[in-house]
N, C-alpha and C positions, 0 to 999 in steps of 0.2 A: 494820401489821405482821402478818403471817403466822406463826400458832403451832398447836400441834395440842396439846390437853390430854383427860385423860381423866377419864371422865364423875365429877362433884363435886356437890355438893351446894348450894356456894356457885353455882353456873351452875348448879341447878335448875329457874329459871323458863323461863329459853331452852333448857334439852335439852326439857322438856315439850313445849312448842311444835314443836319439829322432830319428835318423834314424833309427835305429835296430827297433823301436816303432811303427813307424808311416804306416800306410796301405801303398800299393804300388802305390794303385789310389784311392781318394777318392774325390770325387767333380770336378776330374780334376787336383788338387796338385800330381804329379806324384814325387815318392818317390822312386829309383833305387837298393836303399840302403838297403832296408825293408829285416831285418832279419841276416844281414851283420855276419860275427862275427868281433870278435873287432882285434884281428891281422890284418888281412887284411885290415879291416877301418883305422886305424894307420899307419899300413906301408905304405899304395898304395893310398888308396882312400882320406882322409886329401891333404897330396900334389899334389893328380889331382886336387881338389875342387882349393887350390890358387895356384895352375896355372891356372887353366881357368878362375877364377877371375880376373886376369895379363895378357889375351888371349896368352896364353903361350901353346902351345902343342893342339888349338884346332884341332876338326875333320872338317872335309869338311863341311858345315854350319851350323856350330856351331858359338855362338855370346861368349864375354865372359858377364859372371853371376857372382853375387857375393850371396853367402849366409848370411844371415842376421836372428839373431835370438834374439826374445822378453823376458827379463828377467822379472822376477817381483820376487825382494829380487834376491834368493838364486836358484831361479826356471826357467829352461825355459819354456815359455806358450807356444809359437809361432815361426811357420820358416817361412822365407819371401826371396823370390828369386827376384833378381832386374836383368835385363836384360839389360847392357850397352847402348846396339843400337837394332832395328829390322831390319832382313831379311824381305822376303817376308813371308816365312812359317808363323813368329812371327806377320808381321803386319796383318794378316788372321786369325790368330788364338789366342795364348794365350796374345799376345805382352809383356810389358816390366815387367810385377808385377806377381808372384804367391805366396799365403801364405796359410797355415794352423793353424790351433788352436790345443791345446795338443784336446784329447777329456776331460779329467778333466777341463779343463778350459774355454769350450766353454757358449757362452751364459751369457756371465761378459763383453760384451765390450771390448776385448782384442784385438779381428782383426779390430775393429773402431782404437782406441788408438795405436797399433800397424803401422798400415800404415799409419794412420798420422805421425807416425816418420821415418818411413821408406821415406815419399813421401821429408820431409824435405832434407832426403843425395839425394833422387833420382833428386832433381831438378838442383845439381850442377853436377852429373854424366852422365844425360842423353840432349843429344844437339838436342832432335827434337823438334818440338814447340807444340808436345800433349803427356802424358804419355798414351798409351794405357791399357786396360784392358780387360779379359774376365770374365764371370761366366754364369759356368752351370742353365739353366732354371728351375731345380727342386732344384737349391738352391738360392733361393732369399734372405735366409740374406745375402751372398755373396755378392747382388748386393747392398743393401741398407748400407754397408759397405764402397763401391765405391761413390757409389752419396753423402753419407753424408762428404765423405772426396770433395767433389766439383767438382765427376764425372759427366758428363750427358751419357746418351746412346746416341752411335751412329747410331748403326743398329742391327739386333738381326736376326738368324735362327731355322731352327726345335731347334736345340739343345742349343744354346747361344745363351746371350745377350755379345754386344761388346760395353766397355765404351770409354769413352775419357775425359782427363783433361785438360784444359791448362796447359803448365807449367807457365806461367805467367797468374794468375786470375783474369784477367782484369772483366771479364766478367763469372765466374765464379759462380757457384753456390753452397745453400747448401741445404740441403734437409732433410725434418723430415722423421721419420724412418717408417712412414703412408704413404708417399709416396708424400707430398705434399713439392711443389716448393715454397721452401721462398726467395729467390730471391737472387740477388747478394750481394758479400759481403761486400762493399761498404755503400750499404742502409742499412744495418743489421747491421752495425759496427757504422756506424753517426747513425741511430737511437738508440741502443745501448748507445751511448755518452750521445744523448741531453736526453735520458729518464733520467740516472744520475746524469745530469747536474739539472735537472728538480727538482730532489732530494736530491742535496745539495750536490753531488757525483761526485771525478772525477776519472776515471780508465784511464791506458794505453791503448791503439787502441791494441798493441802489445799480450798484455795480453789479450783480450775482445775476440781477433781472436783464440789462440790459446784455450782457455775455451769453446768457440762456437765448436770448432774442434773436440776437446775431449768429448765434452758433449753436449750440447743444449742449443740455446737461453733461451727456456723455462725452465731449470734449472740453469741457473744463475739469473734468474727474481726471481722466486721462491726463490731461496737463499736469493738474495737480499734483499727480501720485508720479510723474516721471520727474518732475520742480524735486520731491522732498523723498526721493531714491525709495519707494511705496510699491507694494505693488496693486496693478489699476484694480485686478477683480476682486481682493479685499477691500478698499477703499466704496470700492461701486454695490457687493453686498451689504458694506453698513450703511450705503445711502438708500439701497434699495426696503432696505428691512425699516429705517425709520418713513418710507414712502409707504409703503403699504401700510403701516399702521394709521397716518393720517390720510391715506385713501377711504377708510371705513366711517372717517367724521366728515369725507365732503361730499356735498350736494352737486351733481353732475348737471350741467347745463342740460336746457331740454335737447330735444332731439342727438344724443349723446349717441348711443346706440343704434338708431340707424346712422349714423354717418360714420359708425365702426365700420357694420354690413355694406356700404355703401364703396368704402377704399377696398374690403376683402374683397 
């Protein structure tokens, strides 16, 4: 089972290890820790990390962070840094999210599936009305990580691309991992419905979101139509044809369009 918890003491011996583990920079997840020995991580480092979690003992602009890391079973896959609030440094540069994948477990959908849970605690923790993001330009899964959780880019340099979410998704996006804008998730979720409906099917709105989140439109269609002996590309032109129609009632987040041109 797949859980994301943050950093405890009872999971001491396995956060040390993923720190002592993990490079000191890689993609931009900056890792201080790299190499630690474990005295030291035990006695000092643990109780710096929640204090500053608790913004307890920070340094001169410093935000407090909380460590958050991705179990699956018995295993950590993934570390996930949530950032309270932004400074200026923070809304410039990395802003509120930073994560890594173990390297054994990269390339399984772990930092999709990960920061969807993660973005869940961050929406009651963080009080501004966008979660920011960054990622490196030589690493675009990174990015297609963000936008399929309902980021859009905001603006990008030599070096990065810089996302933004609403925290409320009114207008919110999701995105296939090709690069292509499916649209708000409003239209995605009633289309979603009335194709079920259509099929003698009814699902939770609750559940349709969070299955879109983790996975894809296009794999819960596909499930669906091999579930009820269907076939997938009937199924998917009657969700496609009720999508387009409520594609011409929604309002496209800004910057919508360039961040089409921007993955072509």
């Amino acid at each position: 089972m797949l859980e994301i918890r943050e950093l405890n003491w009872q999971d001491a011996d396995a956060i040390y290890q993923v720190f002592k583990d993990l490079p000191e920079d890689e993609n931009g997840f900056m890792n201080p820790y790299h190499g630690i020995d474990k005295e030291t991580f035990m006695h000092e480092i643990m109780t710096k990390l929640i204090n500053i979690a608790n913004g307890i003992n920070l340094k001169p602009g410093y935000v407090p962070q909380t460590y958050y890391f991705l179990w699956e079973e018995n295993h950590i896959v993934g570390v996930y840094k949530l950032r309270h609030y932004l400074n200026e440094n923070l809304r410039n540069g990395s802003g509120h999210i930073g994560y890594g994948i173990l390297p054994a477990y990269r390339n399984q959908g772990y930092a999709k599936k990960g920061l969807a849970l993660l973005l869940d605690i961050a929406k009651d923790v963080i009080h501004e009305d966008e979660i920011y993001m960054a990622s490196h330009k030589d690493n675009p899964a990174s990015l297609h990580v963000q936008l399929a959780n309902g980021a859009y880019i905001h603006h990008d340099d030599e070096e990065e691309v810089y996302t933004r979410m609403p925290i409320t998704p009114i207008h919110a996006c999701i995105w296939d991992l090709d690069g292509t804008l499916l649209d708000s998730y409003d239209v995605i979720l009633d289309s979603l419905q009335e194709t079920m409906a259509h099929y003698g099917h009814t699902y939770d709105r609750e559940y349709l979101r969070k299955y879109v989140i983790l996975h894809s439109v296009h794999q819960f269609i596909r499930e669906f139509a091999e579930k009820e002996g269907l076939q997938f590309e009937m199924v998917y032109q009657y969700y496609t044809t009720l999508q387009d129609a409520g594609n011409d009632q929604v309002k496209l987040i800004k910057n919508a369009k360039q961040t089409l041109q921007l993955l072509k």
